[in-house]
VOFI-292506 format. One record per residue (C-alpha): residue in one letter; z, x, y. Coordinates in steps of 0.25 Angstrom, whole numbers, padded with zeros to 4 digits, always signed. Last residue first. Layout:
AZXY/...
//
This chain:
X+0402-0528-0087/X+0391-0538-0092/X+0378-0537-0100/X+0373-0550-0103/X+0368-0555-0117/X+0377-0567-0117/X+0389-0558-0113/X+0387-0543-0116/X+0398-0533-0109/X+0397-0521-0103/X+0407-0509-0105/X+0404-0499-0094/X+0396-0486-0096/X+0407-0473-0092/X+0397-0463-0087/X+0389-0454-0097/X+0378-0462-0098/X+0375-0463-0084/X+0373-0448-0084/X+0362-0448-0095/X+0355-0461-0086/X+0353-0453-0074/X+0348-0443-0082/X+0337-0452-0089/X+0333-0456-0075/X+0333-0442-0069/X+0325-0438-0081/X+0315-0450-0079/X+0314-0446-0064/X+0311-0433-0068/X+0301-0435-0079/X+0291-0443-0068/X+0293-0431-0057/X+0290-0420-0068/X+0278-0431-0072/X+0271-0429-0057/X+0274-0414-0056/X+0267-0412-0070/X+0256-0419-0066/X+0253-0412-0054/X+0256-0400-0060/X+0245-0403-0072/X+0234-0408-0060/X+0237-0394-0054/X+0235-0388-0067/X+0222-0395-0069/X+0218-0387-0055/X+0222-0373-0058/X+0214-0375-0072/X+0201-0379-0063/X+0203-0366-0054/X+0205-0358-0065/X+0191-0362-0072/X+0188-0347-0075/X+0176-0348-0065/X+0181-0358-0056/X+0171-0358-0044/X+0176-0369-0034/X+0189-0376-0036/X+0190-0381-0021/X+0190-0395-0024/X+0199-0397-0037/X+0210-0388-0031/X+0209-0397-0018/X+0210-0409-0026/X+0220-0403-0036/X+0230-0398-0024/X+0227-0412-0016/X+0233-0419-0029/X+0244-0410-0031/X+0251-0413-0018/X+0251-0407-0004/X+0258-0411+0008/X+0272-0399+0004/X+0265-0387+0006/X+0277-0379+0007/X+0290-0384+0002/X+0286-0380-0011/X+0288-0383-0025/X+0281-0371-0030/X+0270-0380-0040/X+0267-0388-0027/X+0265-0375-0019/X+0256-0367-0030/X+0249-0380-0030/X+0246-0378-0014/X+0243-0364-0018/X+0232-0368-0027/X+0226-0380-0019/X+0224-0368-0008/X+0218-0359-0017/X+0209-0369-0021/X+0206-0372-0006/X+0204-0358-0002/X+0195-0355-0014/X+0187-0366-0012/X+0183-0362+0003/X+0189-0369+0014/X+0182-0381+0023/X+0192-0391+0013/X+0203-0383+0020/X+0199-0385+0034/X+0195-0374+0042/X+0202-0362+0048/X+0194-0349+0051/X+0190-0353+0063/X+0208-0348+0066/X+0204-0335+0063/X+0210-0326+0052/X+0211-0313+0056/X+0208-0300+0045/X+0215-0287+0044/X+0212-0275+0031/X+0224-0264+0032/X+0223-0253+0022/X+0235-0247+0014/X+0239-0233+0011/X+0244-0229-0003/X+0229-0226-0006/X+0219-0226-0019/X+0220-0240-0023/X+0217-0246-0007/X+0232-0251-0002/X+0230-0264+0005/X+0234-0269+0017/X+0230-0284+0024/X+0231-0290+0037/X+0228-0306+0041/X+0228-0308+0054/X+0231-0323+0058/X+0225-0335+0065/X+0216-0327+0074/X+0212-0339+0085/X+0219-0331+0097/X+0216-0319+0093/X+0201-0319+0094/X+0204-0320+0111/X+0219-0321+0114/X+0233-0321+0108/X+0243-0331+0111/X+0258-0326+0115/X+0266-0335+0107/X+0278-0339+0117/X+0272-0354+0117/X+0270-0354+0101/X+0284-0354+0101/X+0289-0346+0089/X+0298-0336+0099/X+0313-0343+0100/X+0321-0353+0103/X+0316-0368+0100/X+0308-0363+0088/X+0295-0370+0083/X+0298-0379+0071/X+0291-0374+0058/X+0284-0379+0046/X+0272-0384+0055/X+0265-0396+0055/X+0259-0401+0069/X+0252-0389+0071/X+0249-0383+0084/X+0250-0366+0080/X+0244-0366+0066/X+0252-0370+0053/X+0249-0360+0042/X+0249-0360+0027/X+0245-0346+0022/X+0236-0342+0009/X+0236-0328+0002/X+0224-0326-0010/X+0222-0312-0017/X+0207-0313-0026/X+0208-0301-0034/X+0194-0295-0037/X+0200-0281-0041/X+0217-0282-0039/X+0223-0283-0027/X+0238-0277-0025/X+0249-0281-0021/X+0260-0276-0012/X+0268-0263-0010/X+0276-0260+0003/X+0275-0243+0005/X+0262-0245+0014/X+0269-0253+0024/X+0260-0259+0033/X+0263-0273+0028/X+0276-0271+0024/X+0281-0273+0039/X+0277-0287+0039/X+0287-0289+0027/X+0280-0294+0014/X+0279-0306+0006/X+0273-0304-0008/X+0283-0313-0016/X+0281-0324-0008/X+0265-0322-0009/X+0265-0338-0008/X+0258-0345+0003/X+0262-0340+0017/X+0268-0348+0027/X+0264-0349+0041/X+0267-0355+0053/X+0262-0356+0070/X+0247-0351+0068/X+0239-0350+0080/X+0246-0341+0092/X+0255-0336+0080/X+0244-0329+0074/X+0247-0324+0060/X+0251-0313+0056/X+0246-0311+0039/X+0250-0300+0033/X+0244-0295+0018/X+0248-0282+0010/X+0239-0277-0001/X+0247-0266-0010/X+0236-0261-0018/X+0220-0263-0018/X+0212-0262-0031/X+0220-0265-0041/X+0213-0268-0055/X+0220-0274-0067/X+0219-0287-0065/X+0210-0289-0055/X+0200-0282-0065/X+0204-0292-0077/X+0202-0305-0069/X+0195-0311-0079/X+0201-0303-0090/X+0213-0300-0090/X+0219-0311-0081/X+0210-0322-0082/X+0208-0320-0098/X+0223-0319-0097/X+0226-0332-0090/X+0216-0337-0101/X+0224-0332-0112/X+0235-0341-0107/X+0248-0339-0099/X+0247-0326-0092/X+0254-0323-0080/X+0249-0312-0070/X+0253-0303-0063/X+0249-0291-0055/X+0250-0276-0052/X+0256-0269-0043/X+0265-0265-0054/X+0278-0269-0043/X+0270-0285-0042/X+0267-0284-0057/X+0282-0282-0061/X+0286-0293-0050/X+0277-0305-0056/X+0281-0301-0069/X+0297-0302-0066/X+0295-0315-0060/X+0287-0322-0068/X+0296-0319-0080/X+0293-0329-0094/X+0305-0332-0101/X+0300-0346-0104/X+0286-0344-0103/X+0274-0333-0108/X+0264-0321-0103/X+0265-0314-0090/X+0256-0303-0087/X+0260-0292-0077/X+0251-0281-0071/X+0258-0266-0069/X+0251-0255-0060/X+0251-0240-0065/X+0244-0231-0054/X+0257-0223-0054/X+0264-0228-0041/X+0264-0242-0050/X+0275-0236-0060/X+0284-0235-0049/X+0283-0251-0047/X+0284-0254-0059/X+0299-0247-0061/X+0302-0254-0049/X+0299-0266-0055/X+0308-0265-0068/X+0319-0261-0060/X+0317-0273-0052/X+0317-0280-0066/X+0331-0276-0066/X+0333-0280-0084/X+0326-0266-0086/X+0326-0265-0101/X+0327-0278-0109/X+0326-0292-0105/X+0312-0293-0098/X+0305-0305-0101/X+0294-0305-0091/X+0284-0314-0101/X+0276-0301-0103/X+0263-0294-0101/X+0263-0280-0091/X+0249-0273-0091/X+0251-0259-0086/X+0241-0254-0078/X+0232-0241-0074/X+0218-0244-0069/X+0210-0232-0067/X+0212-0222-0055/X+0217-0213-0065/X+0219-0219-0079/X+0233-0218-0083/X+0235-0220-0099/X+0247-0211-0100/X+0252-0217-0090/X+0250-0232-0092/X+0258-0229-0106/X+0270-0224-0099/X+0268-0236-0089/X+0269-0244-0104/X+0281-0238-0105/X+0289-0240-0095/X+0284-0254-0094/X+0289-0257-0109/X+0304-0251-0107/X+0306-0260-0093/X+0300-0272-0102/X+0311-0271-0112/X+0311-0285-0119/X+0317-0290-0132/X+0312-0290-0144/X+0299-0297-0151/X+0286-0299-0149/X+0273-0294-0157/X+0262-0286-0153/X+0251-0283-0163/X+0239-0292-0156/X+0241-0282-0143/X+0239-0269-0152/X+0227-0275-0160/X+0219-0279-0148/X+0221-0264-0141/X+0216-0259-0153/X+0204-0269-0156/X+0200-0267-0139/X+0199-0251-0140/X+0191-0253-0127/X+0203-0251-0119/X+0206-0235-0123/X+0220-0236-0129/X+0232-0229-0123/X+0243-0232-0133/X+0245-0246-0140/X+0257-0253-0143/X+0268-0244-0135/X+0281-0249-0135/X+0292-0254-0129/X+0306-0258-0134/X+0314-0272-0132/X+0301-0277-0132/X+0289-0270-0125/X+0275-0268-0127/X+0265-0255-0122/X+0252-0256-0124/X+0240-0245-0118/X+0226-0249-0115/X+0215-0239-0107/X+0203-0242-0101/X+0191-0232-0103/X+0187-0238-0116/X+0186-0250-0111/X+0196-0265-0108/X+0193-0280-0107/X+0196-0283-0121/X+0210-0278-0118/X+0212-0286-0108/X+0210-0299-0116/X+0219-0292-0128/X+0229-0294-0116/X+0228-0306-0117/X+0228-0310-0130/X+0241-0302-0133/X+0250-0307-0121/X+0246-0322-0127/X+0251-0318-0141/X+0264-0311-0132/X+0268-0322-0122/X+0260-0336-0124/X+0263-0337-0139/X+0277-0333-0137/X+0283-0319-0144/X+0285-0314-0130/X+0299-0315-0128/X+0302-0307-0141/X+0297-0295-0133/X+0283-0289-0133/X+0282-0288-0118/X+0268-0279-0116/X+0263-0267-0108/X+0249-0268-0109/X+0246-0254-0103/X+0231-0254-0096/X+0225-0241-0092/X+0211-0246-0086/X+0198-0235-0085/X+0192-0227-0076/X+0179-0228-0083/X+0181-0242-0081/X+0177-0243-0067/X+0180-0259-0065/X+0169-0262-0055/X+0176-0267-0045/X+0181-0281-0040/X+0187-0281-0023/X+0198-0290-0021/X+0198-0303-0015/X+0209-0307-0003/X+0211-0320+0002/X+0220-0325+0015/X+0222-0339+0016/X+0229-0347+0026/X+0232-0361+0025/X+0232-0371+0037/X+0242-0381+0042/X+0243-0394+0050/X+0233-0400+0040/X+0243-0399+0030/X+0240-0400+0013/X+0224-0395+0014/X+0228-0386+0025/X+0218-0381+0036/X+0211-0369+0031/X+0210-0354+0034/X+0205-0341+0027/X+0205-0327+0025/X+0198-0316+0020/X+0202-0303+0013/X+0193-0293+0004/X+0197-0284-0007/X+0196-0269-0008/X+0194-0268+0007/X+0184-0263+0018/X+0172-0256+0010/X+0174-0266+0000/X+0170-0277+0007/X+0179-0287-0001/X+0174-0299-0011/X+0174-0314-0006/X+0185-0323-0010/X+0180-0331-0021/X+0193-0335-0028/X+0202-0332-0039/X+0214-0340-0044/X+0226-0335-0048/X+0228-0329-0032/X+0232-0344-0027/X+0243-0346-0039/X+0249-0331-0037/X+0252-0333-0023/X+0257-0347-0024/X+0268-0341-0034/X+0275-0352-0044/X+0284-0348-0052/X+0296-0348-0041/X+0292-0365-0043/X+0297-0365-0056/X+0284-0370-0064/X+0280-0385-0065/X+0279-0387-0082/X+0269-0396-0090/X+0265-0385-0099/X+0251-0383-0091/X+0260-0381-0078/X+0269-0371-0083/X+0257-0362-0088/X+0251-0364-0075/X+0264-0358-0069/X+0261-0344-0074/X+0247-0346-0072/X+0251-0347-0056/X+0263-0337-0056/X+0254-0325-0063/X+0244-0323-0053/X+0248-0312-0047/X+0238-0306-0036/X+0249-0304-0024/X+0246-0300-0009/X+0258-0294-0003/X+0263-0301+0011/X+0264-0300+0025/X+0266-0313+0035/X+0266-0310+0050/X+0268-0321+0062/X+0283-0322+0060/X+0289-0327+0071/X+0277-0334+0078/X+0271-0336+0064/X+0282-0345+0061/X+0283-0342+0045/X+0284-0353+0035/X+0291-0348+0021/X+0287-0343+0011/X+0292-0348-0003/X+0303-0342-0011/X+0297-0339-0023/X+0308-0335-0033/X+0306-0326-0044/X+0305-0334-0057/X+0309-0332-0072/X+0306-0340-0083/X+0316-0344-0095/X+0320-0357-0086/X+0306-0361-0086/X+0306-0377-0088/X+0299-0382-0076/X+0303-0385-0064/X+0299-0400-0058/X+0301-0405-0072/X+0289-0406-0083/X+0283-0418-0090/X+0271-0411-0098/X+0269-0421-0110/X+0278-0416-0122/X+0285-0407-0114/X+0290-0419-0105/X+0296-0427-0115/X+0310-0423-0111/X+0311-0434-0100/X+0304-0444-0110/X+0316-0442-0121/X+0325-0442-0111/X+0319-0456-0107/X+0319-0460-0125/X+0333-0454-0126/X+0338-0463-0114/X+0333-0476-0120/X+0338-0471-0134/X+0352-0470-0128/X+0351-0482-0122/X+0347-0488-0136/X+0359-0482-0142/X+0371-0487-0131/X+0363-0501-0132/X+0365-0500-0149/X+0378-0499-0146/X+0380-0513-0142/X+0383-0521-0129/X+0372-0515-0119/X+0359-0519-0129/X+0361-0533-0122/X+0361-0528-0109/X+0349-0520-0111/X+0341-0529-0120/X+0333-0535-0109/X+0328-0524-0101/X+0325-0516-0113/X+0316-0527-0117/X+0310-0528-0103/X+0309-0511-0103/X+0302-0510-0117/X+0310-0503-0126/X+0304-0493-0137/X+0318-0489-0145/X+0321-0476-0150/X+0319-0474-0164/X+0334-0473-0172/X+0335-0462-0181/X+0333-0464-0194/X+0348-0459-0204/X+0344-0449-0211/X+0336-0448-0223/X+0334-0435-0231/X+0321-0435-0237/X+0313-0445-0230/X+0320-0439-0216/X+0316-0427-0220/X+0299-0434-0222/X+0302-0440-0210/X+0305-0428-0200/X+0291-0426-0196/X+0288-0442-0193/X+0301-0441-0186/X+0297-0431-0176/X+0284-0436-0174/X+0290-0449-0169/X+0298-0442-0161/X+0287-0435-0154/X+0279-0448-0155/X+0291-0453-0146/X+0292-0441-0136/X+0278-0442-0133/X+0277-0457-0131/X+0288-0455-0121/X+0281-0443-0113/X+0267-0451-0116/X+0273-0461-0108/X+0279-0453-0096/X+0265-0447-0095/X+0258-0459-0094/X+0266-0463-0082/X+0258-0476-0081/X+0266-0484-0072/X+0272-0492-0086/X+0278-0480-0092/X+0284-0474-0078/X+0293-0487-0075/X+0297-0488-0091/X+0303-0476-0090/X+0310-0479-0075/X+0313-0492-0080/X+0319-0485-0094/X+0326-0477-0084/X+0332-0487-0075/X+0336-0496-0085/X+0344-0483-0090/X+0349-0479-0077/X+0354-0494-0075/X+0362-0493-0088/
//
């Protein structure tokens, strides 16, 4: 009996402090019902049943004073019930007007765990090697979660992939030096002035697109059953028909679809025969299960045929993962990819749909392909990814790039790099020319941030040791320009015509610290971007800031937004913070309406009613 009073004080509670969103949640739920049985009149005309009984709108005094008498008869027992039903009713209502648990409902999806990276004592481990990454797919995978109401699973979340989404101004390379051009930068911590973030930022070289040379393109597409959803195959069909419009006559365009069987749609077809290639991707239909291991073979077949030399050659990968027939060892799957690659044949991935949808599996295919991934959940994201950014797409033009960091114990004491957890390195991998890694495609923009506690601040993550060599009395302190170097920062990369790599070394300097708000735009957006990735994740890291300082940096560092990306990321940062603030309201009414479920189902003792008092 208390858990009920408690719930309808706790309902009552959020109604009168303004909880809008509660409110609606209830008024939601009742016109729903209402609409129900306005539809179901005209059956209920011609065959009468017996009415259901309306649920009772009971303020909390009236409730207050009835209760005890309503206790003796049965129609107590029913109007608790209806009490109950209305606050389960308000739990569920959450798909009417965006209430969301803490995760979200994705039990068909599939995830490959993050674990996050850790904090490094720069005295014991003074090196940090990596592979740089140019996916994307994790951040508009999770925007689609966020505009329906939903927090993602925290392994769906990538920082990496969130900061690169975005492009910024980072000046162009000397091309007689590198393909792409690296600089680094350093600023006190918006969320902890006791630390600083680190950011290393790489653009890549834009060419003239020779299309004398030409572009092999296989789409090689998922037909399956599980792709006859609006955002899957339809949405599959308009985009690539944006591609398509982009191609010439010297590109090449090849189709290749498979279900529980693969098939070849359209042979080699010279790229300006739009109306063709338009025709062929309108046709397909879904249906049948899904043999991707049959489909790649194939389309490679068809990439083959078509080779152009020292032209682009790829194979165009667009499904929801859902592989359930053929190879079920995906690492089979991957190792397949990654003979295939040694031809000249690289493989990008395109994600399209929910609810069975495979992160981890497309992240991986496009990692062996060296190629890159991306998730596509409107045609705008396709627009971006095809069009727009088309040549980075599609063009390589420097291959296995490899970053190490070492870091100067006389000046910095920790670090942690941000993301790239599924890039890491070992130190010895660095000069290994056999160890793949990313590539960089033409005008990528390839971002890499640090959080650092410098030797003498009063907030690190970890203790000095009591035995051992982490003391920074047993560093040995270097002298002259090397004393005030922060950190080398190295980089290899394999030019396109050569399986040995070049190494390109830069220092940062500790004059080039400053305070955040003396940072350039990019650095602070970037930076309101990986905090958001970290609120999104859950994590222990980062733990000062809150929404409201992401939006305000976000908001001040927006700078040039061409596409309007940057003013999109920002609305979904007010969504999250909205949708974090009502899981935490529907939760406490769920964990209300529990505690009341259980009571129910524990012997209720015989009261009594003497002169309208309820007694044992």
């Amino acid at each position: 009996m208390q858990n009920y009073q408690l719930t309808i004080q706790k309902l009552t509670h959020y109604a009168l402090s303004g909880c809008a969103v509660l409110m609606l949640s209830v008024m939601s739920a009742c016109s729903s019902d209402t609409g129900q049985q306005a539809n179901s009149a005209e059956q209920n005309a011609a065959h009468p049943q017996t009415p259901a009984t309306a649920v009772p709108i009971v303020s909390e005094a009236e409730h207050s004073h009835s209760l005890a008498d309503a206790l003796s008869s049965s129609q107590a027992n029913h109007e608790m019930m209806q009490v109950q039903g209305l606050a389960m009713k308000m739990a569920r209502s959450r798909q009417v007007l965006g209430f969301a648990p803490p995760i979200p409902v994705t039990q068909g999806e599939t995830y490959g765990p993050v674990i996050e990276n850790g904090v490094k004592s720069v005295a014991l481990e003074p090196i940090s090697t990596f592979s740089i990454d140019v996916d994307t797919g994790s951040y508009s995978n999770v925007r689609r979660m966020l505009n329906q109401g939903l927090l993602p699973p925290a392994d769906a979340v990538r920082v990496e992939e969130f900061i690169n989404y975005f492009d910024y101004q980072y000046s162009g390379p000397d091309m007689t030096t590198a393909p792409f051009s690296v600089s680094t930068a350093m600023a006190v911590s918006p969320w902890d002035s006791e630390k600083h973030l680190v950011r290393i930022a790489l653009r890549g070289y834009e060419p003239e697109v020779d299309t004398a040379l030409g572009r092999n393109l296989v789409f090689l597409l998922d037909v399956s059953g599980s792709m006859a959803q609006a955002d899957k195959l339809p949405l599959l069909s308009r985009s690539l028909n944006l591609l398509s419009q982009q191609l010439k006559a010297a590109d090449r365009v090849s189709i290749v679809v498979y279900a529980g069987a693969s098939g070849v749609v359209l042979e080699p077809t010279p790229g300006d025969q739009h109306s063709k290639i338009q025709l062929a991707l309108t046709q397909l239909q879904a249906g049948g299960a899904t043999n991707g291991h049959a489909g790649i073979e194939l389309a490679y077949q068809m990439a083959e045929r078509a080779f152009i030399k020292n032209g682009i050659n790829r194979v165009i990968l667009a499904t929801d993962g859902d592989f359930n027939v053929g190879i079920h060892d995906h690492n089979q799957l991957i190792e397949l990819i990654k003979r295939k690659k040694n031809s000249g044949i690289a493989l990008t991935t395109l994600g399209f749909g929910q609810g069975n949808y495979n992160d981890h599996v497309m992240e991986q295919l496009a990692d062996a392909g060296n190629g890159n991934y991306q998730y596509i959940d409107t045609i705008h994201e396709a627009r971006k990814v095809l069009v727009d950014e088309l040549s980075s797409t599609l063009m390589t033009i420097a291959k296995d790039v490899k970053i190490q960091v070492e870091f100067n114990p006389a000046n910095v004491a920790e670090y942690r790099l941000l993301g790239y957890e599924n890039r890491r390195l070992n130190q010895e991998d660095f000069n290994n020319d056999k160890v793949d890694a990313g590539e960089i495609g033409a005008g990528h923009t390839v971002t890499a941030f640090y959080e650092v506690s410098l030797v003498g601040s009063n907030n690190k993550y970890l203790d000095p040791l009591r035995y051992g060599t982490n003391s920074q009395q047993n560093i040995t302190r270097p002298s002259g320009a090397l004393a005030n170097e922060i950190a080398l920062v190295k980089l290899r990369y394999k030019p396109l015509d050569s399986d040995n790599s070049v190494l390109l070394t830069q220092t940062i300097d500790k004059k080039q610290i400053t305070d955040f708000n003396q940072q350039s735009d990019d650095f602070r957006f970037a930076s309101s971007v990986l905090g958001f990735a970290h609120k999104l994740k859950r994590s222990v890291y980062l733990q000062a800031m809150d929404y409201a300082q992401l939006i305000d940096i976000a908001q001040q560092a927006k700078g040039q937004d061409e596409f309007g990306y940057r003013a999109q990321f920002i609305q979904l940062l007010k969504s999250a913070a909205s949708i974090q603030d009502t899981a935490t309201v529907k939760q406490d009414i769920t964990q209300a309406v529990e505690a009341d479920r259980q009571n129910d189902a524990l012997p209720q003792p015989r009261l009594t009613v003497v002169n309208g008092m309820a007694i044992n």
